[in-house]
Every structure is written in C-alpha cells, then in structure tokens.
C-alpha positions as CSV (number, residue, x, y, z in Angstrom):
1,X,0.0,0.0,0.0
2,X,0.8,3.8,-0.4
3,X,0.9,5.5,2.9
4,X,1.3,8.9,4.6
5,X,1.9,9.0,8.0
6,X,0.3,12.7,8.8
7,X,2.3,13.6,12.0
8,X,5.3,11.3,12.7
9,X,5.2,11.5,16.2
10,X,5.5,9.1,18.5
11,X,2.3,7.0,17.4
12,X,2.2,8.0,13.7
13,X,6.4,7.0,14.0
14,X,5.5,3.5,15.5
15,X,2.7,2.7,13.5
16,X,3.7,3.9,10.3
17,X,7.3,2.4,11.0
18,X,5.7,-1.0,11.5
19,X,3.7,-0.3,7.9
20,X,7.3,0.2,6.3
21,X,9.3,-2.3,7.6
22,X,7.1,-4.5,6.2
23,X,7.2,-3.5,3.2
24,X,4.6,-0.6,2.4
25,X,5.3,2.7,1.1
26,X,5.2,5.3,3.4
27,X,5.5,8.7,3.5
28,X,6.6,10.5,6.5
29,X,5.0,14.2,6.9
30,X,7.4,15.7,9.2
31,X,9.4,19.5,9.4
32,X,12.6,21.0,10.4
33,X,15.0,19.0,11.9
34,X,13.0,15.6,12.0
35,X,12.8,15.7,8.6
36,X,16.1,15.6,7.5
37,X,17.5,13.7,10.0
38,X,14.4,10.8,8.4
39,X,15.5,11.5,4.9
40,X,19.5,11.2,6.1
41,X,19.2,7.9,8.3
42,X,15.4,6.5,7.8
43,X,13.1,6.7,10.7
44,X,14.4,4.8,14.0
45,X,12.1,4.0,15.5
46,X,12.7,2.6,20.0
47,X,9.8,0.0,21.2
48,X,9.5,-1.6,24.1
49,X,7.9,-4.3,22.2
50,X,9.4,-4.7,19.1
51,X,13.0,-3.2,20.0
52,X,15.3,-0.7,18.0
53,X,14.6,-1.0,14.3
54,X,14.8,1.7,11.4
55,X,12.0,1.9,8.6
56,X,12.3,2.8,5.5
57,X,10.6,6.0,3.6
58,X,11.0,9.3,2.6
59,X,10.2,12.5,5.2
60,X,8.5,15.5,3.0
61,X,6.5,18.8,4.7
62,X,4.9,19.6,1.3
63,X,3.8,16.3,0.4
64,X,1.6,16.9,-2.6
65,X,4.1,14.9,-5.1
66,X,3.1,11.6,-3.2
67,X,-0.1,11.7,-4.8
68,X,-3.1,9.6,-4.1
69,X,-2.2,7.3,-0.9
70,X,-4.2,4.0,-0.1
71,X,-4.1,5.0,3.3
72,X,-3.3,8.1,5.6
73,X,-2.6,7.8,9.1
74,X,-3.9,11.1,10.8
75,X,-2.1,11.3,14.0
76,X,-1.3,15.3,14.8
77,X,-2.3,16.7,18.2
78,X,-5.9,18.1,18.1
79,X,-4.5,21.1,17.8
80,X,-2.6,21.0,14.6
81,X,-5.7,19.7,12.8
82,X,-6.8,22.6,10.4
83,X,-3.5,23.2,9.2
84,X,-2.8,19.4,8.8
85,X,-6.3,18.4,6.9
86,X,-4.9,21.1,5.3
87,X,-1.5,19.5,4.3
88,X,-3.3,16.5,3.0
89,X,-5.8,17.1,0.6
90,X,-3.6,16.5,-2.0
91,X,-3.0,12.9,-1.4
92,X,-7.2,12.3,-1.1
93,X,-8.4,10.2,-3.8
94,X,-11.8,8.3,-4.5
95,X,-10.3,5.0,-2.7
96,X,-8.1,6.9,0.0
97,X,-9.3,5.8,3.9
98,X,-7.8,8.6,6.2
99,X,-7.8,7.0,9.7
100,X,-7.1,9.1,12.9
101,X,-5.8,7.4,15.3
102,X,-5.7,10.3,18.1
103,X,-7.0,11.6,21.6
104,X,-10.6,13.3,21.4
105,X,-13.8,12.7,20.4
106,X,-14.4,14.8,16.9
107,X,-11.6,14.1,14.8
108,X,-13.5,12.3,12.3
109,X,-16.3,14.8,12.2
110,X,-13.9,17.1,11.6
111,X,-12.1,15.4,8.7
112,X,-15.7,14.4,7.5
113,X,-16.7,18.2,6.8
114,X,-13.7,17.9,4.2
115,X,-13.5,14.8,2.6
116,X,-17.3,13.4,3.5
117,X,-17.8,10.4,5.3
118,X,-16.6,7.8,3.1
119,X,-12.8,7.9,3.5
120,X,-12.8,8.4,7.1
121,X,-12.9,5.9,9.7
122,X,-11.9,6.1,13.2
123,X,-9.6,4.4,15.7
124,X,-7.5,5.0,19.2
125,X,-4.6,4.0,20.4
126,X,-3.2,3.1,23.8
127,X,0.7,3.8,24.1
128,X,3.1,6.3,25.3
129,X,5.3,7.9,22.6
130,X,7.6,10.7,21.3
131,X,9.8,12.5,19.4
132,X,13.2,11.7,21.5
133,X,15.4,13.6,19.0
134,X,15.0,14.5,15.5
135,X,14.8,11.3,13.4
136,X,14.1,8.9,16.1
137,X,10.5,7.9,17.9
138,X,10.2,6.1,20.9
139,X,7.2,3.7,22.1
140,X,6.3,2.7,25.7
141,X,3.2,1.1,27.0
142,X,0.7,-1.4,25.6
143,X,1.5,-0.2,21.8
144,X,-2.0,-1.6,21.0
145,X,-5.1,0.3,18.6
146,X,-8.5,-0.1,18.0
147,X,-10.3,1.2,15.1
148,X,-13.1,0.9,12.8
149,X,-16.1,2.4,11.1
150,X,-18.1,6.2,11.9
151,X,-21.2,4.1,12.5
152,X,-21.1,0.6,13.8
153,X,-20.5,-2.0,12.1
154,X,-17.4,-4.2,10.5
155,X,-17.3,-3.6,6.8
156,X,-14.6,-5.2,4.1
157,X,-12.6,-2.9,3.7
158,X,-12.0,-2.6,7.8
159,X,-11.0,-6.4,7.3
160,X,-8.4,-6.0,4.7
161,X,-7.0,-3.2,6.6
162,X,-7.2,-5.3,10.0
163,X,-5.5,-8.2,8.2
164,X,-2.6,-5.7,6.6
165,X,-2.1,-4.0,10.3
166,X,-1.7,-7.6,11.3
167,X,0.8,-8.5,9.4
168,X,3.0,-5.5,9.8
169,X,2.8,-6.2,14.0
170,X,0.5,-4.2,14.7
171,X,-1.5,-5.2,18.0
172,X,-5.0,-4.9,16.6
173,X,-8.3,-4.7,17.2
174,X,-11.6,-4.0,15.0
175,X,-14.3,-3.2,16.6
176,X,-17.8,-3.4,15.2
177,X,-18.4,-0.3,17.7
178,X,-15.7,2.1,17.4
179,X,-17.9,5.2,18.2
180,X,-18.6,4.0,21.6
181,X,-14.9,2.8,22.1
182,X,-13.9,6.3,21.2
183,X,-16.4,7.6,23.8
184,X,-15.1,5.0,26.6
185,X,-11.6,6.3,25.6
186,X,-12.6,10.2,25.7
187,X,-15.0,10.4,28.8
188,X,-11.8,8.8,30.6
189,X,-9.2,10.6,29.6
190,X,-11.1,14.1,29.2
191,X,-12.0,13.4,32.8
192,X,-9.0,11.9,34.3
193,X,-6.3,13.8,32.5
194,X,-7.8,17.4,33.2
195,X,-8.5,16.4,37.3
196,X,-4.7,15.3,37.0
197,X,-3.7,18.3,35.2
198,X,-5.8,20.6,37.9
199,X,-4.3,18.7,40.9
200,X,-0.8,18.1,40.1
201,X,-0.7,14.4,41.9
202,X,0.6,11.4,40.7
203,X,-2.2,8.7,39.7
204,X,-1.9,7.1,43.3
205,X,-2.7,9.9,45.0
206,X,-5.6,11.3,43.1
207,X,-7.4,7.7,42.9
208,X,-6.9,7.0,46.5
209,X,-8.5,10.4,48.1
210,X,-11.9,9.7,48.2
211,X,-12.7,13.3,47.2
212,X,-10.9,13.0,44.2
213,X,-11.4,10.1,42.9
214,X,-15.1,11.2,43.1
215,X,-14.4,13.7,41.3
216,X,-12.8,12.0,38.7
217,X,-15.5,9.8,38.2
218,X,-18.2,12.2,37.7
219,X,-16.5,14.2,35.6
220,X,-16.2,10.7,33.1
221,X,-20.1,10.9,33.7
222,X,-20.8,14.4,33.0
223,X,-18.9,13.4,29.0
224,X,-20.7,10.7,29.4
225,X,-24.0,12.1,29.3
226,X,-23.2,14.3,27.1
227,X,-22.8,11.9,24.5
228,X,-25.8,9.5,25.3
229,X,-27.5,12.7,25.0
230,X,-26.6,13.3,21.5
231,X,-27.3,9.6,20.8
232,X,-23.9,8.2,20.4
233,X,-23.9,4.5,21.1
234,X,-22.4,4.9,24.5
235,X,-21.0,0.9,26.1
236,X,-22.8,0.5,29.5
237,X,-19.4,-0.9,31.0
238,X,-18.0,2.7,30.3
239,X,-17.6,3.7,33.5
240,X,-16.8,0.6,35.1
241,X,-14.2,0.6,32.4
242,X,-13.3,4.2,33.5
243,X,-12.7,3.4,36.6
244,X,-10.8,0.2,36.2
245,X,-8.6,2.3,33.6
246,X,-8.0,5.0,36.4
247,X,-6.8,2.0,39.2
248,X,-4.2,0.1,36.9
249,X,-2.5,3.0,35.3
250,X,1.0,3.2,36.9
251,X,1.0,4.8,40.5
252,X,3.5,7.4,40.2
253,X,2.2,8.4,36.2
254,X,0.7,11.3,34.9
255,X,-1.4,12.0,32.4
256,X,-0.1,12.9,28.7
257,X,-2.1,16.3,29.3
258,X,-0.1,17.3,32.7
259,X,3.1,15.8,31.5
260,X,2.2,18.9,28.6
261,X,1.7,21.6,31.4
262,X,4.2,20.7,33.3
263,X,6.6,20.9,30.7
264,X,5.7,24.0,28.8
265,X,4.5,22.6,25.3
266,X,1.5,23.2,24.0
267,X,-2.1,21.3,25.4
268,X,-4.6,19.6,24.0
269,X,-7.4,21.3,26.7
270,X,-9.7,22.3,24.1
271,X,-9.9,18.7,22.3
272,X,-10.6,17.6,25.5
273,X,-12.1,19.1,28.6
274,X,-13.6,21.8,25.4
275,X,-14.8,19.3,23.5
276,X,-17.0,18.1,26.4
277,X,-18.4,21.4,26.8
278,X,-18.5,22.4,23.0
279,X,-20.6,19.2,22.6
280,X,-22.6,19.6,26.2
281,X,-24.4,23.1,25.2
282,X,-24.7,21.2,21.6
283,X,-26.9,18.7,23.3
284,X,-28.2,21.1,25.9
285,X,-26.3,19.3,28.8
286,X,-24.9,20.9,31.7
287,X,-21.1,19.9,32.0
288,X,-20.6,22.1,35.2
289,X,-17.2,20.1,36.4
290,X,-15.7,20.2,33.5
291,X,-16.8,24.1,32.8
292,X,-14.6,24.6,36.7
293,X,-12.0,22.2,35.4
294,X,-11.5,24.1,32.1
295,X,-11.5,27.4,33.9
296,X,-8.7,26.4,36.3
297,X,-6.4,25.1,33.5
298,X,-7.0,28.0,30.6
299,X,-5.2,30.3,32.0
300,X,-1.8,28.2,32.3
301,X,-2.8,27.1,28.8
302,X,-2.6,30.7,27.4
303,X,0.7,31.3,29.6
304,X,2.3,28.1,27.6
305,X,0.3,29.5,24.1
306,X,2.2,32.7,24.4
307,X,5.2,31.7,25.3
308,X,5.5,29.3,22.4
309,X,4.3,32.5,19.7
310,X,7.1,34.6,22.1
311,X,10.3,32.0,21.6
C-alpha cells in the first residue's frame, strides 16, 4: 500500500514504521529537523515491544508529489488539525481511507466536513510515545489500537486493513463499535487527565483520596452524558471501564495532558475538557465540572500559548 503517516510522532512513527518495515510505502510528513535527520538515516524508530529498528521512507512537509495514498494515518495533536487536513488534501483520492488514530472525540467529524464520510474511519490507540530527538520515535506502554467504522459496524474494507495492520505487528483490534470505544476512551481521559492536570498528583494519589477520585468519576459521567444525550452508542461498562482504567494505570504516572503543562508545550485542553463542553451546550447538557475544570487550566494554557508565539 501507499501511505502517509500525517504527524510522525511518537504514534504516527510507531505505527507507520511497523507499515514500512514490512514493506509498504510510506510517506513520512514531518518538518525542520525531524525531517532531515528521516531522509538522512530512515526513521528509528525505540519500542518496548518490538526493540530498536529503522523503517524505511522518505520525510517530506509539502507532500503533494506523493499523490493519491491508499491510506493516511492522521495522528497530529488536536490542535494541529486545520493546518494538517490542510496539508493533506492533495494525497485524497476516490479510494483513500484517512484514519485518525488520536486523543478526542471529533476528529473524524472534523475530517468528515472535508472529505465526507466515506474515506474516514476512526480508531484509538493506547501507548506512550515521542519525538526523542529528531529522526528517532520512541514507544512505551501497551502499543495496541483499536479502530473501525463512523457508525457501527465491521465492513470489508475494515478487514483488509485489519489483516494488513496484522501483518505489519500491529497489536490490533476492530471493533464493530468504534464510536462508543472512542467515547469510553474520551470520557476517561477528558476526565481523568484534566483532574490530574488541575491537581498536580501522581495517579496514586488522586485515585486514593476519596474526594478525588469522586471527582474523577463524575467528571467521566458528565462526557458521558453528554454523549448519550446526543445519541452516540455509549457501552454501558464505560464507566466501570473508566474506573478500572484510572486504578491500573502506573502509580507514580501522569497524564499525557499534565506531563504537557508541566513541561511547557503546548495542550490539548480544548480537544478535551472543550470538546465536552462544546458538545454539552450542543446537546443542551450541563457539564458544570468540566466548565470549573477548564477554567482552572485555561489560564496556564494561554501562559504556555504565548510563550510558544514569544520564543
């Protein structure tokens, strides 16, 4: 297959790396200094799983000469994706899928207002990655994704992709329900991410005081509601699943999302704790935790915002 791996980040690097060492062609869409150090050396690519490996492809920012791609991987941070749906249009063509495989809930709506309906399908992944320096990507963590179809349902061309992610390593999974995996996925992390972010505690701590752990779990259940609300086929072990999420991740970890305040770079708030209030007043749901939770964390946001347009 043709590929483009649309942010090659930590995920879009481990994924898409898998894809080329296999034997696909893949396309890299990278900048700067990651870039060239891709095009110079290949993508190296550090898994816990699979070890130190380098995959084949060529790195390009203006990737229009690819042309038409079987497949794109869409794996920028929420915030990026304007510019990035942006960046691939060009390689769109009547049999392209564009997957996302990326935190939040409206990814695939988004891409939808661009390219309809029909090339995009929807998937999440659960792993911990990164750029570690410019040409190398690093995976931690489970290294395992779901995905699937915008309504439910397994179709053939999820099958043929399921058997090709397969045999490139990938740890798998379709589901015949991917929207209400993606809501399981977003409730939690929206909720547990921005009460980790808000209370700067390790996971042990913040599961363990029964004040905030109650807080945590109503906070899943106000995104919850939301999206039963707006009739999105919500999984009734959700929460249960929520919860059991919140008590085996790693005692002394923090979420993705405080990991980003604490360390200056830019947040994915909106396409999180936003999105739950965006979609609340859409649905006419109050989402009063999250409105106090937001508040409390924009303004550290902004600080980071302008001190990234200021550097």
């Amino acid at each position: 297959m043709k590929i483009a791996v649309m942010g090659t980040g930590g995920v879009g690097g481990y994924f898409g790396g898998l894809l080329a060492r296999k034997g696909h062609h893949v396309t890299y869409i990278a900048r700067g200094a990651h870039m060239s150090a891709i095009n110079a050396m290949g993508l190296r690519v550090e898994s816990q799983l699979d070890g130190r490996f380098s995959a084949p492809g060529k790195a390009m920012d203006r990737p229009a000469p690819a042309g038409f791609q079987d497949l794109i991987l869409f794996t920028v941070k929420m915030y990026h994706n304007a510019s990035a749906i942006d960046t691939i249009r060009p390689l769109v063509g009547p049999n392209t899928v564009v997957l996302t495989l990326q935190n939040g809930i409206d990814n695939g709506d988004q891409l939808a207002e661009v390219f309809g309906r029909g090339p995009v399908m929807i998937g999440s992944v659960y792993m911990e990655g990164r750029i570690k320096e410019p040409g190398v990507v690093t995976q931690g963590g489970p290294g395992m994704a779901v995905f699937g179809e915008m309504e439910p349902g397994i179709t053939p061309r999820g099958q043929d992709l399921l058997k090709e992610f397969q045999d490139a390593g990938w740890r798998v999974n379709l589901a015949d329900n991917m929207p209400g995996m993606l809501w399981k996925k977003f409730a939690y992390i929206a909720g547990s991410a921005a009460v980790n972010a808000a209370t700067d505690t390790g996971y042990a701590e913040m599961r363990t005081i029964p004040e905030t752990r109650e807080l945590v779990r109503a906070t899943i259940e106000e995104a919850l509601t939301v999206g039963r609300t707006l009739g999105s086929p919500i999984m009734e072990d959700s929460i249960d699943w929520a919860m059991t999420s919140l008590d085996n991740f790693p005692a002394e970890g923090r979420a993705s999302l405080a990991k980003d305040f604490q360390e200056g770079r830019p947040v994915e708030l909106d396409g999180l704790t936003g999105a739950v209030i965006r979609l609340g007043k859409r649905a006419g749901v109050p989402t009063p935790l999250n409105e106090a939770l937001y508040a409390v964390l924009k303004p550290w946001a902004l600080r980071i915002e302008n001190s990234q347009m200021g550097s």
